[in-house]
N, C-alpha and C positions, 0 to 999 in steps of 0.2 A: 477713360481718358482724363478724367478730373486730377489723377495719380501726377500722370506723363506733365499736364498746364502747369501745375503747381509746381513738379521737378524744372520743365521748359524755362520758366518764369524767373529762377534762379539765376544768378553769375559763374561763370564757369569756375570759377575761385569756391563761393557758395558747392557747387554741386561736386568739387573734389574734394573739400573738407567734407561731406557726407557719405561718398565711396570710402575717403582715407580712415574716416570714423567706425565704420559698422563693420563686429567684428567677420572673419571669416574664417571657413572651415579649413581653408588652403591659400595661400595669396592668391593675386589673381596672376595668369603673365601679362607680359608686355603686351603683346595680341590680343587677350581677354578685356584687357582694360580699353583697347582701342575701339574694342565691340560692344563693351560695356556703353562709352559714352556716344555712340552712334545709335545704339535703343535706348539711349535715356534722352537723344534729341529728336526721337518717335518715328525715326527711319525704319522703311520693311528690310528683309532682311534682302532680297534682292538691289536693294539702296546702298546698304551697307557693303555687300559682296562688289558692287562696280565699282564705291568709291575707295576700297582698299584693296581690292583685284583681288581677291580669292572666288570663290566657286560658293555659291548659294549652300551648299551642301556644308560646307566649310564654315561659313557664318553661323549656320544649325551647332552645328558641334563645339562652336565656343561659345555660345548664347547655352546649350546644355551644363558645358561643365562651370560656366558661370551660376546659372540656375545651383546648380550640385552643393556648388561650393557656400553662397547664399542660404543653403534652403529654401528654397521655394520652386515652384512648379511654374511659374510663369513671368510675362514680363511686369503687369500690375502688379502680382505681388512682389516682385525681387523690386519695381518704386515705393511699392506701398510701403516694405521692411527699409528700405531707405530713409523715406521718409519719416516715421515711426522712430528709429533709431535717431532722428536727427531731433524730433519735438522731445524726447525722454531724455534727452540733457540737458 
C-alpha cells in the first residue's frame, strides 16, 4: 500500500501527468482510463463496478487489459511502474 499513499497523496493534476507520461503498449480507452483512476484512488473492484455501473466481471477485464497494456501483472506494480517512470525524469 505504501505504492497506492504515495500515488493517493498526489493532485489529480500531479497523478494525470503521470498516466499521461508513462509510455504504453496501446493507449488506454476512455473506459480504461476511467478504471485506471478509480485503482489508483485504492477502490476494490466491486467499488469501482457500482460507481460506474458496469458488472464486477467488467471492471476485471479493463483492469487486465490495462495491466496488458502497462506490463505489469498487478495493481502495485502498474503504481509502482507509474511511480518509477514519474522519479526517472
Amino acid at each position: 500500500h505504501t505504492y497506492l499513499n504515495a500515488y493517493s497523496g498526489m493532485s489529480a493534476q500531479q497523478q494525470s501527468a503521470i498516466i499521461q507520461s508513462t509510455k504504453l503498449l496501446d493507449p488506454l480507452t476512455v473506459r480504461e482510463n476511467e478504471v485506471l483512476q478509480h485503482i489508483l484512488s485504492g477502490e476494490s473492484n466491486k467499488e469501482i463496478a457500482m460507481c460506474l455501473t458496469i458488472t464486477e466481471s467488467t471492471v476485471k477485464t479493463h483492469a487486465r487489459n490495462i495491466y496488458s497494456k502497462y506490463d505489469v501483472g498487478s495493481r502495485a506494480e502498474l503504481i509502482s511502474t507509474l511511480l518509477k517512470n514519474q522519479a526517472g525524469k
